[in-house]
TORGUTI-514639 format. One record per residue: residue number from 0; x, y, z of N, C-alpha, C, CB in turn. Coordinates in Angstrom, 2 decimals. Glycine has a CB too. Example, Ala and Ser with C-alpha at 12.3 -4.5 7.8 and 13.67 -1.06 7.14 Angstrom:
0 | 13.19 | -5.69 | 7.80 | 12.30 | -4.50 | 7.80 | 13.20 | -3.30 | 7.80 | 11.31 | -4.47 | 9.05
1 | 12.85 | -2.25 | 7.08 | 13.67 | -1.06 | 7.14 | 12.90 | 0.03 | 7.87 | 14.08 | -0.60 | 5.72
//
This chain:
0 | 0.83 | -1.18 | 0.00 | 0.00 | 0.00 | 0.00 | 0.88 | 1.25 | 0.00 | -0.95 | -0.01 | 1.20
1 | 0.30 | 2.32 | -0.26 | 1.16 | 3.71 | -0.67 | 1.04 | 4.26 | 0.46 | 0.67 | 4.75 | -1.89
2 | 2.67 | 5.25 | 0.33 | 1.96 | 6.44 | 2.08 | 2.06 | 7.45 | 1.05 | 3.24 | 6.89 | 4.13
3 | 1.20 | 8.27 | 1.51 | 0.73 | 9.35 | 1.23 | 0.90 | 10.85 | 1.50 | -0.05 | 9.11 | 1.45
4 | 1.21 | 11.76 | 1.22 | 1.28 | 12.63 | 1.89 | 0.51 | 14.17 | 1.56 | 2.50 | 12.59 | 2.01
5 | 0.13 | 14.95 | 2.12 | -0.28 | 15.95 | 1.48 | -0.67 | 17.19 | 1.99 | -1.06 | 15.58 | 0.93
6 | -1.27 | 18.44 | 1.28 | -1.71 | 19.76 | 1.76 | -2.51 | 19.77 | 1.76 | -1.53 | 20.73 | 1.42
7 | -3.33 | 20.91 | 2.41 | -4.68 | 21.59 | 1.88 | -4.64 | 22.24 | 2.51 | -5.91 | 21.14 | 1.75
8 | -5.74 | 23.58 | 1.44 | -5.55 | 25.14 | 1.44 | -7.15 | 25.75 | 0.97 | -4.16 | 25.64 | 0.18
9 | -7.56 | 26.43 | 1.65 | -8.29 | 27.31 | 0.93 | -8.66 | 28.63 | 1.18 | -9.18 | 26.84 | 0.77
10 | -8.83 | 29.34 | 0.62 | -8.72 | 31.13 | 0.75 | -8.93 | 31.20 | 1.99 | -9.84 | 32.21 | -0.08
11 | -10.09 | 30.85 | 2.68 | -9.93 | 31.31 | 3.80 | -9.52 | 30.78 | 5.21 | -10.79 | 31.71 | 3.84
12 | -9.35 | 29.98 | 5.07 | -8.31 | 28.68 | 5.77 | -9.30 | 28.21 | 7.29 | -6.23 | 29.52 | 6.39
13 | -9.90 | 27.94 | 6.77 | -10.95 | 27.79 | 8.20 | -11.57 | 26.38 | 7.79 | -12.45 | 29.24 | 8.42
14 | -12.70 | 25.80 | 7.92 | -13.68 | 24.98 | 7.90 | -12.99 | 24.02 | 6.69 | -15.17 | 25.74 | 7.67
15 | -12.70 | 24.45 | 5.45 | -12.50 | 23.43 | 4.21 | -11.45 | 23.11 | 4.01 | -12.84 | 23.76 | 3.04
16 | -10.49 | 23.62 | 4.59 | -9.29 | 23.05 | 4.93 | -9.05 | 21.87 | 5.36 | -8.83 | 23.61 | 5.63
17 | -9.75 | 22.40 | 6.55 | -9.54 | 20.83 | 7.38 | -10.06 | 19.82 | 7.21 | -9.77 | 20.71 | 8.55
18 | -11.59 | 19.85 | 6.29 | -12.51 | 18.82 | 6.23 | -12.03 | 18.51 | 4.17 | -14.51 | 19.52 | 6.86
19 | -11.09 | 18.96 | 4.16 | -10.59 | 18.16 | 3.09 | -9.11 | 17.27 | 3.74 | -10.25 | 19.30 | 1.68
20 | -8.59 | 18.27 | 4.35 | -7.74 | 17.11 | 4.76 | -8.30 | 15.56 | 5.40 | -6.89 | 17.75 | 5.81
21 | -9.42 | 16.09 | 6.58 | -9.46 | 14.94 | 7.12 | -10.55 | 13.91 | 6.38 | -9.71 | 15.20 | 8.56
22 | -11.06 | 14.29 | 4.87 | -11.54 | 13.10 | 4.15 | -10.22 | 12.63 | 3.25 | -12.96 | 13.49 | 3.18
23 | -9.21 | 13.12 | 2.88 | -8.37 | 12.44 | 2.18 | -7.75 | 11.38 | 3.16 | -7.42 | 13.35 | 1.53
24 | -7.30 | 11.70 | 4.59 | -6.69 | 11.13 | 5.89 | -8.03 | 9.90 | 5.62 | -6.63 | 12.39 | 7.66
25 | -9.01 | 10.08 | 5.93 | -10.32 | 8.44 | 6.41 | -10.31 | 7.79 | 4.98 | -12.61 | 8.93 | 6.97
26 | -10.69 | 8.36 | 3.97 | -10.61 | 7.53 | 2.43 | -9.29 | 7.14 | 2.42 | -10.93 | 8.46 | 0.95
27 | -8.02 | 7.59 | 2.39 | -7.09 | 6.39 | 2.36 | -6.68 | 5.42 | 3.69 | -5.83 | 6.97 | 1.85
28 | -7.12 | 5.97 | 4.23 | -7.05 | 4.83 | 5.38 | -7.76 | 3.44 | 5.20 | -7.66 | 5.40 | 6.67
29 | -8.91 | 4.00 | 4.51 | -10.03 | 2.90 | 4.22 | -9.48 | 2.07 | 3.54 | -11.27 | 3.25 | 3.53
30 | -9.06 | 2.66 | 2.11 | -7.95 | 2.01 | 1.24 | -6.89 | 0.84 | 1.51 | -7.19 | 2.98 | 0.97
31 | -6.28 | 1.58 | 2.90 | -5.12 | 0.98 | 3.53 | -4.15 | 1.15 | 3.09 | -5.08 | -0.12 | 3.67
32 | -3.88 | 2.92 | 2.95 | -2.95 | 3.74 | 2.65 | -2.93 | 4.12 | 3.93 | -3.12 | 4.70 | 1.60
33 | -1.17 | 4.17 | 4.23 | -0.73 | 5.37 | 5.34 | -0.75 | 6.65 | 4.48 | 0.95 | 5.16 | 6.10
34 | -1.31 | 7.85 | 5.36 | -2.11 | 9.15 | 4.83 | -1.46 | 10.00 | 6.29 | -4.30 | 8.95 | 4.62
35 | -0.65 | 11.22 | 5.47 | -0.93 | 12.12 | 6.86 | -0.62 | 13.74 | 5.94 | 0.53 | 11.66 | 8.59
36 | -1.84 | 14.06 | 6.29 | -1.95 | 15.79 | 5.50 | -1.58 | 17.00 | 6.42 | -3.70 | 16.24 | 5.00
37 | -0.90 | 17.78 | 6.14 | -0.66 | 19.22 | 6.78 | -2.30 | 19.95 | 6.21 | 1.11 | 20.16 | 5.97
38 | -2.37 | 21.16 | 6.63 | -3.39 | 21.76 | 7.07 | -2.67 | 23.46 | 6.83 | -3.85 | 21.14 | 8.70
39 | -2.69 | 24.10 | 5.85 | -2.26 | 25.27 | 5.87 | -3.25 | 25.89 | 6.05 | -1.59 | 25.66 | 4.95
40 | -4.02 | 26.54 | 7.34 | -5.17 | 27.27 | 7.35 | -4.91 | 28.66 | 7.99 | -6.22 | 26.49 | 8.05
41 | -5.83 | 29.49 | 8.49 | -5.55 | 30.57 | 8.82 | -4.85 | 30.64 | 10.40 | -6.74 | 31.28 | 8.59
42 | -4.64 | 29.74 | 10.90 | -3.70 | 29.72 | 12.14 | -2.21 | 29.24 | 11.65 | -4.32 | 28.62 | 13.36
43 | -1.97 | 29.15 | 10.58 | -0.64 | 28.95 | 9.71 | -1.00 | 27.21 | 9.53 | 1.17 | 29.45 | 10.71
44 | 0.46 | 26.72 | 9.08 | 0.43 | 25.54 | 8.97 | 0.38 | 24.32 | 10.53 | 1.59 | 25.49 | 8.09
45 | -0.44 | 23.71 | 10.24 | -0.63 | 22.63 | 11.55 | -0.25 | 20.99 | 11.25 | -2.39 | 22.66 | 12.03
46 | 0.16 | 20.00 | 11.93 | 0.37 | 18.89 | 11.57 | 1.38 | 18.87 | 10.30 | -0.88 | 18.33 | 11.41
47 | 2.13 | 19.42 | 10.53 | 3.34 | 20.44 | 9.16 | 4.18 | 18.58 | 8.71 | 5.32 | 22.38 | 10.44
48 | 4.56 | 18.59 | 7.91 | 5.31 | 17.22 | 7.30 | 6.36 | 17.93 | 7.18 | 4.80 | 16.37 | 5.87
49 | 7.01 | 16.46 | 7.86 | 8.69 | 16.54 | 8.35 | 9.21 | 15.88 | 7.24 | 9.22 | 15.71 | 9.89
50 | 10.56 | 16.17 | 7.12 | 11.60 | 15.77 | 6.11 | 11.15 | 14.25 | 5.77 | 13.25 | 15.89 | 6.74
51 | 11.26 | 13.60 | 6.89 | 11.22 | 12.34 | 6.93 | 10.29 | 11.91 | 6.19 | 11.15 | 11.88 | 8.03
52 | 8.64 | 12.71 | 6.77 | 7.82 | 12.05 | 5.95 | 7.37 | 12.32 | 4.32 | 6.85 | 12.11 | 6.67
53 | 8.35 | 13.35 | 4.13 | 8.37 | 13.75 | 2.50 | 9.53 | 12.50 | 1.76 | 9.11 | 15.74 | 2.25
54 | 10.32 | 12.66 | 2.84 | 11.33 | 11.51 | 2.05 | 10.60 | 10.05 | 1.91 | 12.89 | 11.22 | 3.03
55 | 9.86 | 9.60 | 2.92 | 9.36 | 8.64 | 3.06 | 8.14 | 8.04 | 1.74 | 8.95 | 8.91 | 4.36
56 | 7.59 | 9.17 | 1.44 | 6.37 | 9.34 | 0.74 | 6.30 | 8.77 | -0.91 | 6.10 | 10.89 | 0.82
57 | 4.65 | 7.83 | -1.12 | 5.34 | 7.38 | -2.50 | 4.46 | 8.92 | -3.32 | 4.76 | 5.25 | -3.24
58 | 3.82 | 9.54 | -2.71 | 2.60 | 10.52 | -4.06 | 2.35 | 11.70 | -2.61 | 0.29 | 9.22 | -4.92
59 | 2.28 | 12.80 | -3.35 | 1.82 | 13.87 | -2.45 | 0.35 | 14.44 | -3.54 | 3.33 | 15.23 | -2.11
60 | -1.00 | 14.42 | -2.21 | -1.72 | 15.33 | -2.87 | -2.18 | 16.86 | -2.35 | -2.76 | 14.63 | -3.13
61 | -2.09 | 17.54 | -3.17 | -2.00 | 18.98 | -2.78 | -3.87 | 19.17 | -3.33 | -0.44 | 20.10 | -3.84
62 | -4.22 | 19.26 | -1.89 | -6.21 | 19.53 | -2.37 | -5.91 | 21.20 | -1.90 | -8.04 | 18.30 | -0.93
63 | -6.09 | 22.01 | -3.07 | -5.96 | 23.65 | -2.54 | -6.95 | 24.38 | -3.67 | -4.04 | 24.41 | -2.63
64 | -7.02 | 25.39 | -3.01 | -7.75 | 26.42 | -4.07 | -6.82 | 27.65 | -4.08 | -9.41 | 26.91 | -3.59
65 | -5.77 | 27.76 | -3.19 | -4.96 | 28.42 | -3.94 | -3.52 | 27.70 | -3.93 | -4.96 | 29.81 | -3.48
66 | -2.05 | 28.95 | -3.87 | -1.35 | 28.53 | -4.42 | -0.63 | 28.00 | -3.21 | -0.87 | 29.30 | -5.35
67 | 0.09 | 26.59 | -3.50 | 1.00 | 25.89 | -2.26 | 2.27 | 25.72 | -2.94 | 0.42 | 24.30 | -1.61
68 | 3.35 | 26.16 | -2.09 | 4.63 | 26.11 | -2.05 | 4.82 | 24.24 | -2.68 | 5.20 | 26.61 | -0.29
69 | 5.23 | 24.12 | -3.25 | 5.49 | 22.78 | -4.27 | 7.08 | 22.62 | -3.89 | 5.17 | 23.10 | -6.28
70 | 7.41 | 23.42 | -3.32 | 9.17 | 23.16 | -3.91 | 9.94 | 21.83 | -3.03 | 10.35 | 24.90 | -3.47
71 | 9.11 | 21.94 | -1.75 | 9.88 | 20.56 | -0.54 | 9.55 | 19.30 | -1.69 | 8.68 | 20.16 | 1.60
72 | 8.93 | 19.06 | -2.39 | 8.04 | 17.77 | -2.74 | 8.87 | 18.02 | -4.64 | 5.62 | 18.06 | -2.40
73 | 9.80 | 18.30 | -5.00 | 10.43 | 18.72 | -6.23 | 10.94 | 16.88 | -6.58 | 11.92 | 20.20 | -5.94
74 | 10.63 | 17.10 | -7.43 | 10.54 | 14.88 | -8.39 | 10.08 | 14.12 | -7.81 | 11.92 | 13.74 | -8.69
75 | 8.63 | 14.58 | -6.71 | 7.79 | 13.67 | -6.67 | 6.56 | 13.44 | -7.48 | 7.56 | 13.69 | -5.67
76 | 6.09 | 12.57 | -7.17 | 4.70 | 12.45 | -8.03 | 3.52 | 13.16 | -7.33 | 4.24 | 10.85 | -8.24
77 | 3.12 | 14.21 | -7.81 | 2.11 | 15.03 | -7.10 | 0.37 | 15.32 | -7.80 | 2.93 | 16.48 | -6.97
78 | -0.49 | 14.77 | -7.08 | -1.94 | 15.04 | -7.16 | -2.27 | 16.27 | -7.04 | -2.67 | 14.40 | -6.28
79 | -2.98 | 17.04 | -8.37 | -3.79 | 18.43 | -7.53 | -4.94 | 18.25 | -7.85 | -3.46 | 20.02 | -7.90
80 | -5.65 | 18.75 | -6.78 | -7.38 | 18.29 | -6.92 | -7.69 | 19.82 | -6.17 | -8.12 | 16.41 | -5.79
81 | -8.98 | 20.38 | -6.45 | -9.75 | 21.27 | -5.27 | -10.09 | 21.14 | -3.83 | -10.84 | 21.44 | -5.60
82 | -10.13 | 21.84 | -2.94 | -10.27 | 21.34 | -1.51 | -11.94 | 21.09 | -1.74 | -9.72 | 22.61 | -0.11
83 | -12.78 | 21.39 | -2.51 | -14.28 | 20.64 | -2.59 | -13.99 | 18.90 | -3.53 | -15.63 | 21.99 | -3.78
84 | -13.25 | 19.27 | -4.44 | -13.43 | 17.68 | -4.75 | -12.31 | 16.60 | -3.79 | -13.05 | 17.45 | -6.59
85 | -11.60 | 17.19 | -3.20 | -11.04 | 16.37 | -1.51 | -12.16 | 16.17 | -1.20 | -10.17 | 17.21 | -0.12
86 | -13.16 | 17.16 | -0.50 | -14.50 | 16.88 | -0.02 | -15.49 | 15.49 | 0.10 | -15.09 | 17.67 | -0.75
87 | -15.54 | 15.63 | -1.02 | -16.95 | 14.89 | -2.03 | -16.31 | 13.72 | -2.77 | -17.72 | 16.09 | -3.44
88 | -15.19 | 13.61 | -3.22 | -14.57 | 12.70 | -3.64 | -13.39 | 11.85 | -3.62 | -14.64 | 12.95 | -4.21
89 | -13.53 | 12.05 | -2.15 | -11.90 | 11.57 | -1.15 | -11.33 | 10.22 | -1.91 | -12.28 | 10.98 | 0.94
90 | -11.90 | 9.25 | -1.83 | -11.68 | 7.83 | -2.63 | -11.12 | 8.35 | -3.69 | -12.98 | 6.88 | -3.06
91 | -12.19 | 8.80 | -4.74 | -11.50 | 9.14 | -6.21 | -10.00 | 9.75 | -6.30 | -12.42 | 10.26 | -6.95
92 | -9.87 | 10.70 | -5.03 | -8.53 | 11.43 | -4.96 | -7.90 | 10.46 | -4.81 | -8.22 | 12.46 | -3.97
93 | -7.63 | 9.62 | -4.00 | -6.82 | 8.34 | -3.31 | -6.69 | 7.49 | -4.96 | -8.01 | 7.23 | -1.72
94 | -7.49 | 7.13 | -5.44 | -7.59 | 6.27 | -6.34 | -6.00 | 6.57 | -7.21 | -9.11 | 6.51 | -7.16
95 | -6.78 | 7.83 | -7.89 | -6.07 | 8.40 | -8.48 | -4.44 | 8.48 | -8.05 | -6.70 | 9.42 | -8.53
96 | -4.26 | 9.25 | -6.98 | -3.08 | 9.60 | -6.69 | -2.12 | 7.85 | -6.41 | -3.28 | 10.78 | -5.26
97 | -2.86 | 6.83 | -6.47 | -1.86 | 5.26 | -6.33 | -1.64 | 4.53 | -7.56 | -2.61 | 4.03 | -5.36
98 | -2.64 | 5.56 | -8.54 | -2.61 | 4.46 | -10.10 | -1.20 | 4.38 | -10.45 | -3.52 | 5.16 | -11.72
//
């Protein structure tokens, strides 16, 4: 199974932030993907990914509506999706990001 890693962002960094992170975190879990997302919201970044777990990582998905610093995650394989289709289509994101 894949570990996972990833962001999420949205303008106003409150409510959809987090509830995209934490459906990408339960849909790959379901999967039986290790999953652990940072949270760039309006209290800054939370649950922030350490070296380790970028080095560790086989796919990063970045669920944002705006723009996220890409550069730690440079020749990996990276997912971008919207923090609403994180939402609504957590699986599909997962799917995707292990094909």
């Amino acid at each position: 199974m894949a570990n996972i890693i990833g962001v999420s962002s949205c303008p106003a960094g409150i409510a959809h932030t987090y509830m995209a992170a934490e459906s990408i975190e339960k849909a790959g879990k379901r999967l039986g993907h290790t999953v652990k997302m940072e949270t760039q919201g309006a209290a800054g970044a939370e649950n922030a990914l350490s070296a380790r777990d970028i080095e560790n990582a086989d796919v990063v998905v970045i669920a944002a509506d705006v723009t996220v610093d890409e550069a730690r995650f440079e020749g990996m394989r990276i997912v971008r999706v919207s923090v609403g289709e994180a939402i609504r289509g957590a699986e599909s994101v997962i799917e995707k990001a292990v094909e």
